[in-house]
PyMOL Python script that loads the backbone (N, CA, C, O; Angstrom):
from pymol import cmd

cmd.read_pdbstr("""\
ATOM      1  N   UNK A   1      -1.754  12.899 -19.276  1.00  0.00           N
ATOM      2  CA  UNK A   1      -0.335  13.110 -19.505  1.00  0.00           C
ATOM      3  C   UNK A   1       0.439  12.557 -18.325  1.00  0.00           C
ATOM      4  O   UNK A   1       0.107  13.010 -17.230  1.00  0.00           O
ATOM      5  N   UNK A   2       1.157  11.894 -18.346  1.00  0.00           N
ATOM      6  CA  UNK A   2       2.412  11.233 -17.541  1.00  0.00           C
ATOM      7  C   UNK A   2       3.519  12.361 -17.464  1.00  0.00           C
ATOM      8  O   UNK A   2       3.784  12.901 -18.538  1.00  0.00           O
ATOM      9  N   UNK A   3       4.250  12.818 -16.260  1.00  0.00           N
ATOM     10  CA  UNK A   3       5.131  13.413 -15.421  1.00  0.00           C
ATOM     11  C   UNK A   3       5.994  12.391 -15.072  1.00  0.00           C
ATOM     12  O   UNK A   3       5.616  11.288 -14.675  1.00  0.00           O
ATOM     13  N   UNK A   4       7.647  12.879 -15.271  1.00  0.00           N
ATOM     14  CA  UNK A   4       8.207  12.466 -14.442  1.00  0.00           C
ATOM     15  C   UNK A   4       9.153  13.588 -13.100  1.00  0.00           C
ATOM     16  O   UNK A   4       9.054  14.815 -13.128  1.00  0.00           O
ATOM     17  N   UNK A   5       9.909  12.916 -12.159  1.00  0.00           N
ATOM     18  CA  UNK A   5       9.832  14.071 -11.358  1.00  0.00           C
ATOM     19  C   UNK A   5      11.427  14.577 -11.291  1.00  0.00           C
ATOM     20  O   UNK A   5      12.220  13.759 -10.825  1.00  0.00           O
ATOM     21  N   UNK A   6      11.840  15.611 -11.639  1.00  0.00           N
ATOM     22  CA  UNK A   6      12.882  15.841 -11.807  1.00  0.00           C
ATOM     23  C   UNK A   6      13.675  15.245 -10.282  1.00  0.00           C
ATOM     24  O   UNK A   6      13.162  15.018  -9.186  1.00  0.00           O
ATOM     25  N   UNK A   7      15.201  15.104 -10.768  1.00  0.00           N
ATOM     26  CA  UNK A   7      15.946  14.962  -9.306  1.00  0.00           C
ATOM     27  C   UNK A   7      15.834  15.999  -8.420  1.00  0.00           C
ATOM     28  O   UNK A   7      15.798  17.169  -8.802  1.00  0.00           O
ATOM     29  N   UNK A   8      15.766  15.613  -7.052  1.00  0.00           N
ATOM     30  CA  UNK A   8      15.989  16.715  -5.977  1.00  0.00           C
ATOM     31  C   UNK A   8      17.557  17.053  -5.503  1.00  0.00           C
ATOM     32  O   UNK A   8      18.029  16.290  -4.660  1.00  0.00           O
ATOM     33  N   UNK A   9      18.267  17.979  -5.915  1.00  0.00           N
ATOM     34  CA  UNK A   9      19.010  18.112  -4.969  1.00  0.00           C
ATOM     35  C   UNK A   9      18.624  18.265  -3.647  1.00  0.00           C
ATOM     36  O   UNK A   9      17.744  19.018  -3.229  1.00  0.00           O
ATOM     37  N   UNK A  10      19.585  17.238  -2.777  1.00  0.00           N
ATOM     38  CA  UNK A  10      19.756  17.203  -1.189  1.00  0.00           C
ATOM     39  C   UNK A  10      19.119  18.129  -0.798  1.00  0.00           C
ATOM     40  O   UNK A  10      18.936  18.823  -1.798  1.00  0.00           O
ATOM     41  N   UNK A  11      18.492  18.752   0.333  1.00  0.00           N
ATOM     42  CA  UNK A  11      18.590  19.770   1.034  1.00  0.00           C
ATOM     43  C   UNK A  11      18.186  19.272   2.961  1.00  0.00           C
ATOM     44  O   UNK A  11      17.771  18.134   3.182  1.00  0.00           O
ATOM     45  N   UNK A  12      18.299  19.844   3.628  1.00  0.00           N
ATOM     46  CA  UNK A  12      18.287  19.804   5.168  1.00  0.00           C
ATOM     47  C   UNK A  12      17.059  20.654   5.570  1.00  0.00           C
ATOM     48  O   UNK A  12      17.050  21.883   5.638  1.00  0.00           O
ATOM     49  N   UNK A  13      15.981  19.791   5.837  1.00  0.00           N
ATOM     50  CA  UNK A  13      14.773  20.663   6.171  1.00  0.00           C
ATOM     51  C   UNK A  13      14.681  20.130   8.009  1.00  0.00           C
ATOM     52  O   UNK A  13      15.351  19.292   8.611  1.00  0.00           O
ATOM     53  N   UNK A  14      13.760  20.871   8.399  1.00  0.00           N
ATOM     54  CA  UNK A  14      13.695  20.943   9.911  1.00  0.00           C
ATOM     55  C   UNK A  14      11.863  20.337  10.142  1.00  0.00           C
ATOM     56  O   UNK A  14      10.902  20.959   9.689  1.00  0.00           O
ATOM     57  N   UNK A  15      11.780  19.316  10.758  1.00  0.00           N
ATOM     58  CA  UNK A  15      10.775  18.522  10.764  1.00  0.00           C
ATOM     59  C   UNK A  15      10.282  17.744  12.104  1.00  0.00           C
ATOM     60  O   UNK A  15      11.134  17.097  12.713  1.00  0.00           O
ATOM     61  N   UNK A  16       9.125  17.771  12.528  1.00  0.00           N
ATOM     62  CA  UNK A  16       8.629  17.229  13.765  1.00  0.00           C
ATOM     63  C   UNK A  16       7.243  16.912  14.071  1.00  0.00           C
ATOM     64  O   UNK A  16       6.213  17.552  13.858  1.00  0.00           O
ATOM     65  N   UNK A  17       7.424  15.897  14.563  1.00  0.00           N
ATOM     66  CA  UNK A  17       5.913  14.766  14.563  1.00  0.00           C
ATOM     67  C   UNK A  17       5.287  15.446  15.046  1.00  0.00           C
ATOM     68  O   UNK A  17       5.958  16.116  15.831  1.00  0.00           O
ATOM     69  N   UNK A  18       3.844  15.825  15.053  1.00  0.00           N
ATOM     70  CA  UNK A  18       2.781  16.223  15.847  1.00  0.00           C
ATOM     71  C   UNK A  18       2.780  15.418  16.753  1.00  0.00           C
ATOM     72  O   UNK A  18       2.920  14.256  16.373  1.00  0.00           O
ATOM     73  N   UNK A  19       2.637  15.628  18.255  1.00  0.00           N
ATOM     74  CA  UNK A  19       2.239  14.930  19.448  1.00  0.00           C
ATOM     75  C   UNK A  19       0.980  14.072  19.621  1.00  0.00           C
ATOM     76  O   UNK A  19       0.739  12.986  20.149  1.00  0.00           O
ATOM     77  N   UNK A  20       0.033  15.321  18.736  1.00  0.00           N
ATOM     78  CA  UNK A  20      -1.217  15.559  19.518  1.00  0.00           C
ATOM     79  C   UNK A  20      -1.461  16.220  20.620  1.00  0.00           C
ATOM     80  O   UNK A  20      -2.591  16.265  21.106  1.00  0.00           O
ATOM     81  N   UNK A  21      -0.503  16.765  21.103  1.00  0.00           N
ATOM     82  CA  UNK A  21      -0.969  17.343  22.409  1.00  0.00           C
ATOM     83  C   UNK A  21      -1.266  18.855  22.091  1.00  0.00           C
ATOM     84  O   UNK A  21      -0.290  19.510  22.458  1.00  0.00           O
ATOM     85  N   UNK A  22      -1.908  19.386  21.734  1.00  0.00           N
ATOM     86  CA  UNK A  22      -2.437  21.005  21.419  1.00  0.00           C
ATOM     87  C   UNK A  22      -0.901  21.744  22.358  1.00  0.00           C
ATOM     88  O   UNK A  22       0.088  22.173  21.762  1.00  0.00           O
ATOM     89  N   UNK A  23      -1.079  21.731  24.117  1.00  0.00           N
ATOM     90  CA  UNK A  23      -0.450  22.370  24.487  1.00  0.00           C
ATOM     91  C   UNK A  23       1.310  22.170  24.967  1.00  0.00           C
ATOM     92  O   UNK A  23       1.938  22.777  25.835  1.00  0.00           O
ATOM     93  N   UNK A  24       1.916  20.696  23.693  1.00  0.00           N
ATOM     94  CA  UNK A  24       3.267  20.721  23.600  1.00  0.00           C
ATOM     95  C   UNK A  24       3.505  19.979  22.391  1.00  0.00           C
ATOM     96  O   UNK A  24       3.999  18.851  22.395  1.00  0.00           O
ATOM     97  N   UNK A  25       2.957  20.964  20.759  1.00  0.00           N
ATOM     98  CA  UNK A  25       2.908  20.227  19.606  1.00  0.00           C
ATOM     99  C   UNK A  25       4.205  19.610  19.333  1.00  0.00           C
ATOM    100  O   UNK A  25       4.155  18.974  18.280  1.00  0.00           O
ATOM    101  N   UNK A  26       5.207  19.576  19.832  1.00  0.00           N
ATOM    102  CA  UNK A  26       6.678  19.096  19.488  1.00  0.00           C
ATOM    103  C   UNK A  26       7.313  19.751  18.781  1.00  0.00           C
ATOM    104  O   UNK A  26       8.133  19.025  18.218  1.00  0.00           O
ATOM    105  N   UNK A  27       7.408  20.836  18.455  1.00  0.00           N
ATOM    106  CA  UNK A  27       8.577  21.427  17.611  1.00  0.00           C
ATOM    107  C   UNK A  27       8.631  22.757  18.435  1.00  0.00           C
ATOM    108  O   UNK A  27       7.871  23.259  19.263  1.00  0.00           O
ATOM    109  N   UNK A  28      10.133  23.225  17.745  1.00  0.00           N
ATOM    110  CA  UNK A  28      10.760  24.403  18.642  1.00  0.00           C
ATOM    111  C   UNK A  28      10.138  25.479  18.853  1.00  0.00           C
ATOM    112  O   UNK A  28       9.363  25.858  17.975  1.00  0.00           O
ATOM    113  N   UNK A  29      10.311  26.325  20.147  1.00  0.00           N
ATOM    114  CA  UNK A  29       9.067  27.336  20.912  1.00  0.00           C
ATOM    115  C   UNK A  29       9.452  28.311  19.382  1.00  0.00           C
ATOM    116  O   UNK A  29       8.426  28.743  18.858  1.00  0.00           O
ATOM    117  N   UNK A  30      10.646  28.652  18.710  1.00  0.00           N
ATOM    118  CA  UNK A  30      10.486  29.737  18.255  1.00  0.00           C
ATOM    119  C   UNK A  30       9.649  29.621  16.642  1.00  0.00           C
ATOM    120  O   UNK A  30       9.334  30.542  15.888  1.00  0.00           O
ATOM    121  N   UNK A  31       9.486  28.420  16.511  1.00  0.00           N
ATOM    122  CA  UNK A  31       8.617  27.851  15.435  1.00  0.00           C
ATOM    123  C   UNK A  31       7.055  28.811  15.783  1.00  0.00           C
ATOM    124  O   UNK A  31       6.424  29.435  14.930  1.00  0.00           O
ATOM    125  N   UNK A  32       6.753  28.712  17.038  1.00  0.00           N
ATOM    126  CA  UNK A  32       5.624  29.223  17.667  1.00  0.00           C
ATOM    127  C   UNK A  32       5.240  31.248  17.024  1.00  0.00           C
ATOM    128  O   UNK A  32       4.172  31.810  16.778  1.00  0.00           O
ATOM    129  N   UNK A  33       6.542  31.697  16.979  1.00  0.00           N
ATOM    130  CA  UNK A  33       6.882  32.984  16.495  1.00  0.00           C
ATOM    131  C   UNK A  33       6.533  33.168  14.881  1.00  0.00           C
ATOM    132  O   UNK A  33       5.691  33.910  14.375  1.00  0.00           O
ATOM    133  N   UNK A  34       7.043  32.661  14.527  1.00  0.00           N
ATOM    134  CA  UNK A  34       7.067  32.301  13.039  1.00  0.00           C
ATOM    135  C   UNK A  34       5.888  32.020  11.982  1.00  0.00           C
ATOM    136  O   UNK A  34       5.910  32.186  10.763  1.00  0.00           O
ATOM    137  N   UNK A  35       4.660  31.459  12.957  1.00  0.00           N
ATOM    138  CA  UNK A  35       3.616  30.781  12.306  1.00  0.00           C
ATOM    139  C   UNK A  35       2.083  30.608  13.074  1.00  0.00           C
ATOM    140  O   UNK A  35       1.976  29.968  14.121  1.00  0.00           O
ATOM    141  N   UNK A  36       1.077  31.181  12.495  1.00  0.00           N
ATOM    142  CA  UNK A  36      -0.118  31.243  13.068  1.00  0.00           C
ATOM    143  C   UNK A  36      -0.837  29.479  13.028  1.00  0.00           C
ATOM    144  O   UNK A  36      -0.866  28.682  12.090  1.00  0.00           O
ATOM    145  N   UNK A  37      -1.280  29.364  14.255  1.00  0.00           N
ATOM    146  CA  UNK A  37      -2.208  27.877  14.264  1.00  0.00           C
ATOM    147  C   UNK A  37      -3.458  28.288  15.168  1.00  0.00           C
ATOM    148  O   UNK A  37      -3.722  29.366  15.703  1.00  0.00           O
ATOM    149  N   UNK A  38      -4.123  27.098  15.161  1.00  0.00           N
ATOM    150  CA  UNK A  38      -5.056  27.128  16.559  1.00  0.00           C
ATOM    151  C   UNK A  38      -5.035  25.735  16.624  1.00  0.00           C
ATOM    152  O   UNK A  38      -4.729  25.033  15.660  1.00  0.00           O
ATOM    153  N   UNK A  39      -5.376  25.268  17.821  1.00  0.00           N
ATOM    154  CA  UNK A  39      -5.453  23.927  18.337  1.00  0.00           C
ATOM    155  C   UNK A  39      -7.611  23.526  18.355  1.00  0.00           C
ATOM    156  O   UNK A  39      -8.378  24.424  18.704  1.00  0.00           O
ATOM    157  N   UNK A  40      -8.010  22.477  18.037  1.00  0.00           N
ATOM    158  CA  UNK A  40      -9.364  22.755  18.289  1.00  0.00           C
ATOM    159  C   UNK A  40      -9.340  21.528  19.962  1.00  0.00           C
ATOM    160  O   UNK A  40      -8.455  21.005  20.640  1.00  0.00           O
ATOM    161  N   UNK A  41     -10.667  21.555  19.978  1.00  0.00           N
ATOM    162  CA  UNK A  41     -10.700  20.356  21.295  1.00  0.00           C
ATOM    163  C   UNK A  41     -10.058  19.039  21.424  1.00  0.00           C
ATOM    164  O   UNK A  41      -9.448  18.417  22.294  1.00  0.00           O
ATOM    165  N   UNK A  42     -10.488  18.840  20.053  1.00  0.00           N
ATOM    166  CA  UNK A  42      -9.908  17.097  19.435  1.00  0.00           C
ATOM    167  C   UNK A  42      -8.358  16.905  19.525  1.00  0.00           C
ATOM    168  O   UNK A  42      -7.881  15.794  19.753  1.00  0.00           O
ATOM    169  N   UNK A  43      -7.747  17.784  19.377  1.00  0.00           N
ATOM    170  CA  UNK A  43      -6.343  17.903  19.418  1.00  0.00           C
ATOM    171  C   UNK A  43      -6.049  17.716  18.149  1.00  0.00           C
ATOM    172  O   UNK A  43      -5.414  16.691  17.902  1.00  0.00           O
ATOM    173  N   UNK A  44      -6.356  18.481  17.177  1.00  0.00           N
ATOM    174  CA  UNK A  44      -6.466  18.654  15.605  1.00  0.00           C
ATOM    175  C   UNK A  44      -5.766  20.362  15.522  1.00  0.00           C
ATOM    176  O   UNK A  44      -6.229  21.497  15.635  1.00  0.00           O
ATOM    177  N   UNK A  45      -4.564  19.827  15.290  1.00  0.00           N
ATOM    178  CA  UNK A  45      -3.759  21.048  14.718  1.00  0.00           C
ATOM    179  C   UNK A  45      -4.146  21.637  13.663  1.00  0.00           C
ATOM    180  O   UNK A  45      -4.609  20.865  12.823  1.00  0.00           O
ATOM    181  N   UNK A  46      -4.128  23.207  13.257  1.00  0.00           N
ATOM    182  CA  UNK A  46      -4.351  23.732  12.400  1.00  0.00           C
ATOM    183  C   UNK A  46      -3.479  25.058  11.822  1.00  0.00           C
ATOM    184  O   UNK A  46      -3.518  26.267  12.050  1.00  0.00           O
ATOM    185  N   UNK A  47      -2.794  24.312  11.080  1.00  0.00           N
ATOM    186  CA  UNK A  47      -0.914  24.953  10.530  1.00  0.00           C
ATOM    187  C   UNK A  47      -1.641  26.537   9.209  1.00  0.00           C
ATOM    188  O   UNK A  47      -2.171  26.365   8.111  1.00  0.00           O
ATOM    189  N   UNK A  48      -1.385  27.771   9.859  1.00  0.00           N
ATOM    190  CA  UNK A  48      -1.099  28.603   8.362  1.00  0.00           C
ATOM    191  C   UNK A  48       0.007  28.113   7.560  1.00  0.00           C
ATOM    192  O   UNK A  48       1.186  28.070   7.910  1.00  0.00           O
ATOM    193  N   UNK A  49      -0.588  27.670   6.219  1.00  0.00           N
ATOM    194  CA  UNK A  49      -0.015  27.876   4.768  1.00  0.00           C
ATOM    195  C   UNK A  49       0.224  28.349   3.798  1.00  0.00           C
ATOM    196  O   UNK A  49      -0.427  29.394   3.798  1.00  0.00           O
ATOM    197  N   UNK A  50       0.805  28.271   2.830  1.00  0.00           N
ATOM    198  CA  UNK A  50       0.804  29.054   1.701  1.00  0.00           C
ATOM    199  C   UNK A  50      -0.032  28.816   0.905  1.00  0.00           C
ATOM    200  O   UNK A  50      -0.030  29.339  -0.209  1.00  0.00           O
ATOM    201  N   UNK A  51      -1.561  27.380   1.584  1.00  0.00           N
ATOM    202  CA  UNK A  51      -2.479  27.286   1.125  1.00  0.00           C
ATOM    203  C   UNK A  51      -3.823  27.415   2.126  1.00  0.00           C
ATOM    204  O   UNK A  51      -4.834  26.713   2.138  1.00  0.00           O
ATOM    205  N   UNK A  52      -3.483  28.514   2.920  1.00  0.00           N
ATOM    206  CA  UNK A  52      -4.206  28.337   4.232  1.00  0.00           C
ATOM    207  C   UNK A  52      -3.948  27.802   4.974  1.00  0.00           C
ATOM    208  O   UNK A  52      -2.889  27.189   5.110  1.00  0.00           O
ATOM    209  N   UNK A  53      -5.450  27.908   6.186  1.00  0.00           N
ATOM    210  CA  UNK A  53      -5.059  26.789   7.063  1.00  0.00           C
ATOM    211  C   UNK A  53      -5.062  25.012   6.775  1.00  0.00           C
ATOM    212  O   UNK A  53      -6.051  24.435   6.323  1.00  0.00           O
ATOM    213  N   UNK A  54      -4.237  24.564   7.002  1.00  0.00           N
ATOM    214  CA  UNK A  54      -4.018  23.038   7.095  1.00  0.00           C
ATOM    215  C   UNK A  54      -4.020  22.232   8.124  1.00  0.00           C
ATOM    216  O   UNK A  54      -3.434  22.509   9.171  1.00  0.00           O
ATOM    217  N   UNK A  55      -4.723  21.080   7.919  1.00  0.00           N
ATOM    218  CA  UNK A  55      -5.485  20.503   9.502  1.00  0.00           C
ATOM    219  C   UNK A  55      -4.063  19.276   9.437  1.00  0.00           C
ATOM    220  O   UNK A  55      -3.662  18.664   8.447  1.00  0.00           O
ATOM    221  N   UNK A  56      -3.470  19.216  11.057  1.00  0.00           N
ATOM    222  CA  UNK A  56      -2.728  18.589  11.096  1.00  0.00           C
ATOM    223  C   UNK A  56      -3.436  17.332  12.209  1.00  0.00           C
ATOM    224  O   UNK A  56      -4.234  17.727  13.059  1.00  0.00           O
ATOM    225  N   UNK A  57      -3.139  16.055  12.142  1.00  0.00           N
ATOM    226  CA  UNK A  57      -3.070  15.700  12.696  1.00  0.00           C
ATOM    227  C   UNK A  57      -2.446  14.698  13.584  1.00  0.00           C
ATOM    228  O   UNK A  57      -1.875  14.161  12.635  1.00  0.00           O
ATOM    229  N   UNK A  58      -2.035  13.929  14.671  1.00  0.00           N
ATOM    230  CA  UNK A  58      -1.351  12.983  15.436  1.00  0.00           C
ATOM    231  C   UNK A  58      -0.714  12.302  14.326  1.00  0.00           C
ATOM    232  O   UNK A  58      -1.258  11.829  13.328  1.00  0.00           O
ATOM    233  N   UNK A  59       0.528  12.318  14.639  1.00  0.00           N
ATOM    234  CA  UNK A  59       1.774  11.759  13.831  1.00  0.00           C
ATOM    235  C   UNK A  59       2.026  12.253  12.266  1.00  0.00           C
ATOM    236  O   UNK A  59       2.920  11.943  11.479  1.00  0.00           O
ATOM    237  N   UNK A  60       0.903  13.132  12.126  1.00  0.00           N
ATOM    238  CA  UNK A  60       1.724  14.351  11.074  1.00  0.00           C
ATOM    239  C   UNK A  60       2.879  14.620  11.168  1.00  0.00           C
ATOM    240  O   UNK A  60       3.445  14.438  12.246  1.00  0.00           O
ATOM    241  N   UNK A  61       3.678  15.218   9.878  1.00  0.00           N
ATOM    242  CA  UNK A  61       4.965  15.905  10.134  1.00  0.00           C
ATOM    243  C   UNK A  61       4.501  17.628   9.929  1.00  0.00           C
ATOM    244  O   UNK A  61       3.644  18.062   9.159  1.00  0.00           O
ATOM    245  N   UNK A  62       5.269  18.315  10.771  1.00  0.00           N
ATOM    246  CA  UNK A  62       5.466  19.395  10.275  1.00  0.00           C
ATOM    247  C   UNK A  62       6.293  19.875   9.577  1.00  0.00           C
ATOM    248  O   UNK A  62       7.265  19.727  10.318  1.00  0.00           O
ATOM    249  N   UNK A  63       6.800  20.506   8.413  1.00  0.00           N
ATOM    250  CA  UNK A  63       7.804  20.353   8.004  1.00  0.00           C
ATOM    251  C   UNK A  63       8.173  22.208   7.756  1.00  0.00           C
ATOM    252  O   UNK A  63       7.385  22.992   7.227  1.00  0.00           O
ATOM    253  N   UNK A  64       9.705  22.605   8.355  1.00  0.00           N
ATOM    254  CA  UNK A  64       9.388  23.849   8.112  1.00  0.00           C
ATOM    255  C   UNK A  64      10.502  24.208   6.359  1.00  0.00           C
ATOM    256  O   UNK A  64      11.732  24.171   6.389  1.00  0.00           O
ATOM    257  N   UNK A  65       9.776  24.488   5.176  1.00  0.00           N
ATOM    258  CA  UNK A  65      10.182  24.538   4.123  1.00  0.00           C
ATOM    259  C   UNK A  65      11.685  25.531   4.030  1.00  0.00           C
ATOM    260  O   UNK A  65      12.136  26.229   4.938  1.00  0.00           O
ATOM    261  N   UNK A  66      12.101  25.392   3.035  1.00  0.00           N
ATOM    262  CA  UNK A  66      13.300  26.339   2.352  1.00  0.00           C
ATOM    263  C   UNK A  66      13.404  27.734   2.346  1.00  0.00           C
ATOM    264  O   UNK A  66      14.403  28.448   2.261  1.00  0.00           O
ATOM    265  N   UNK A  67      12.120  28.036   2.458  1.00  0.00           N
ATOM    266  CA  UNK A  67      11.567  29.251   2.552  1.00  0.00           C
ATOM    267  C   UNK A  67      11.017  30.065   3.330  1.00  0.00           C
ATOM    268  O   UNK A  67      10.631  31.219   3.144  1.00  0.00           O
ATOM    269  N   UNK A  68      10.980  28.863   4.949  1.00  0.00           N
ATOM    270  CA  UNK A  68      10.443  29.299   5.977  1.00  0.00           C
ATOM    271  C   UNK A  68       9.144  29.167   6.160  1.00  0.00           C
ATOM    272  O   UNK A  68       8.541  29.448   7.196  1.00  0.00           O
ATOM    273  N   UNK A  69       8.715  28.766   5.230  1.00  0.00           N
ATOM    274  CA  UNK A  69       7.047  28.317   5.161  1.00  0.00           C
ATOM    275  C   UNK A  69       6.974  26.928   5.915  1.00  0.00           C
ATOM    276  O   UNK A  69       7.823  26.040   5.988  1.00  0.00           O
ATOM    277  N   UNK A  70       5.411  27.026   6.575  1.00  0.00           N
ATOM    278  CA  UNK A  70       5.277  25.127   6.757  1.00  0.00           C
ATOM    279  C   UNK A  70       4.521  24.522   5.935  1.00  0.00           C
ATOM    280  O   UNK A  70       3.909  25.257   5.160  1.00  0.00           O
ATOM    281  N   UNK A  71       4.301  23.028   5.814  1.00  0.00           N
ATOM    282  CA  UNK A  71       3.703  22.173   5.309  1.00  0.00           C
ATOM    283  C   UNK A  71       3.519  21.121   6.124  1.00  0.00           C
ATOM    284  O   UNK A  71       4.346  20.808   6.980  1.00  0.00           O
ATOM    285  N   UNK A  72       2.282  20.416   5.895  1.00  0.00           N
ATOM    286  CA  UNK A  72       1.983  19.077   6.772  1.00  0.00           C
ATOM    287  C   UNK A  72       1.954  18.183   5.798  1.00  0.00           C
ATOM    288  O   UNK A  72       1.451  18.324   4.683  1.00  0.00           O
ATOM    289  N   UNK A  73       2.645  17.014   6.347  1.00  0.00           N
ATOM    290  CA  UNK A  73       2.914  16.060   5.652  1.00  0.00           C
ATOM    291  C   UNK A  73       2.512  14.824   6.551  1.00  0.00           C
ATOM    292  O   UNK A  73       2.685  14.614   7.752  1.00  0.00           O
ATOM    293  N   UNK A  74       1.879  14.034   5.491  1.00  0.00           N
ATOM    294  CA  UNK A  74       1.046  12.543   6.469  1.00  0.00           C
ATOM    295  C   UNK A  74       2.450  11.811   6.757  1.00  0.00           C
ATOM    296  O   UNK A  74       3.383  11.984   5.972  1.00  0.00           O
ATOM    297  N   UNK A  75       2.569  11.117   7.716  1.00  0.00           N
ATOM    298  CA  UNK A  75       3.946  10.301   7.992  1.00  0.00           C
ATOM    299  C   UNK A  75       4.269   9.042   6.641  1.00  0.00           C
ATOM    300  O   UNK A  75       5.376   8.837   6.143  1.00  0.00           O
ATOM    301  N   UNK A  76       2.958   8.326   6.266  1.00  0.00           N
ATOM    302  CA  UNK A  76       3.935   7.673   5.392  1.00  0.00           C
ATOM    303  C   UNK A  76       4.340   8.245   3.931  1.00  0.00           C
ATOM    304  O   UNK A  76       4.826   7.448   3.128  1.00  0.00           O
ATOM    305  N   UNK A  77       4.220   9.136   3.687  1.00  0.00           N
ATOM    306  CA  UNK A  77       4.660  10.060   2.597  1.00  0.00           C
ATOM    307  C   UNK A  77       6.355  10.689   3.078  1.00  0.00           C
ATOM    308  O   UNK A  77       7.360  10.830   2.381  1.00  0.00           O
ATOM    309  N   UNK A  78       6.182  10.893   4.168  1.00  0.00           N
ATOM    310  CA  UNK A  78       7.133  11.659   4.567  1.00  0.00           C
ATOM    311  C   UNK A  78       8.420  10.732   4.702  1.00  0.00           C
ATOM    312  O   UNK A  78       9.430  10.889   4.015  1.00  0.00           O
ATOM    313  N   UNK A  79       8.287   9.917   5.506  1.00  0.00           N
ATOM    314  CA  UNK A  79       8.801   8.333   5.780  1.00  0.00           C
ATOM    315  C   UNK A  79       9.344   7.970   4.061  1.00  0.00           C
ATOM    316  O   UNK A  79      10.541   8.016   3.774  1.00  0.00           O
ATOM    317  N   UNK A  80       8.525   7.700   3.273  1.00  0.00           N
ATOM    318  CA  UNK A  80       9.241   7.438   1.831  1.00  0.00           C
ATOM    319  C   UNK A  80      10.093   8.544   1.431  1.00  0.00           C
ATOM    320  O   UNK A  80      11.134   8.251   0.843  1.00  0.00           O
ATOM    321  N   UNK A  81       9.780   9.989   1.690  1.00  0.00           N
ATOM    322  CA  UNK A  81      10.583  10.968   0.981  1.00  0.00           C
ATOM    323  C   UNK A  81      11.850  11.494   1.496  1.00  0.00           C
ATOM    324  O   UNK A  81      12.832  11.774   0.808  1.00  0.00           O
ATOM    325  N   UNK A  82      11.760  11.587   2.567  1.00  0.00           N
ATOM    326  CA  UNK A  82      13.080  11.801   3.621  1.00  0.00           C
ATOM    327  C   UNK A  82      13.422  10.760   4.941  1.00  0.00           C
ATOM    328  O   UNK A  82      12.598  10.077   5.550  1.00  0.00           O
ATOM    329  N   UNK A  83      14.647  10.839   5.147  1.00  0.00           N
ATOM    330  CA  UNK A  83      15.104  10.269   6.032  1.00  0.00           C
ATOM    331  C   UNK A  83      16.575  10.848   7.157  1.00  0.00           C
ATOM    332  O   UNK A  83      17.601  11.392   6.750  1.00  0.00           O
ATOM    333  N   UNK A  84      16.215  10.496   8.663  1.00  0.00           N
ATOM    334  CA  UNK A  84      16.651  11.043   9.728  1.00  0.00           C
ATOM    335  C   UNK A  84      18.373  10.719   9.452  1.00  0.00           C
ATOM    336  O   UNK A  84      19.028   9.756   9.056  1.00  0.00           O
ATOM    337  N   UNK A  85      18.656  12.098   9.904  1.00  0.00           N
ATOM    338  CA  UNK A  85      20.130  12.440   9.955  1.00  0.00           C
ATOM    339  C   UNK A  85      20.852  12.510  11.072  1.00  0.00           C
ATOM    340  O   UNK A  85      22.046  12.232  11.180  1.00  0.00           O
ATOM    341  N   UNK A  86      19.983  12.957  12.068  1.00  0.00           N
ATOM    342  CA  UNK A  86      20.658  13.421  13.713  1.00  0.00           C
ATOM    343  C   UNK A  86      19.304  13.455  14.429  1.00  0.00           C
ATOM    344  O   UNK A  86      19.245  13.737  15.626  1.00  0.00           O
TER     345      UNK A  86
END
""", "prot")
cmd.dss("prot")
cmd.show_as("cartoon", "prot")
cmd.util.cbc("prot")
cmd.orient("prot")
């Protein structure tokens, strides 16, 4: 069966590249409050989801949802779906 995808209304989500660096992943300290991870050796982020944990890695997006939830998103997915405002 073929899907098509309804329109999105606009919305303003809050989003930031993984570093890679375990101990300054790039997004805001209070993001840190909000959401369980662990960092492993490799520098392989690992984001709680609303599907578990999710392995993030270097130049991932994090994306924090509508709902306050996160999601990782590979950059060129993200790159096609949204684009920078400020």
């Amino acid at each position: 069966m073929n899907y098509k995808l309804k329109p999105i209304v606009p919305v303003i989500i809050e989003a930031y590249s993984y570093t890679g660096d375990p101990s300054n992943p790039g997004w805001p300290k209070d993001w840190l409050k909000t959401t369980q991870y662990f960092n492993s050796k490799e520098g392989i982020l690992f984001i709680l989801t609303s599907r578990g944990y999710v392995q993030c890695l270097r130049g991932d997006y994090i994306v924090k949802g509508i709902k306050g939830d996160f999601i990782v998103c590979s950059p060129d997915v993200f790159k096609e779906i949204c684009e920078l405002i400020d």
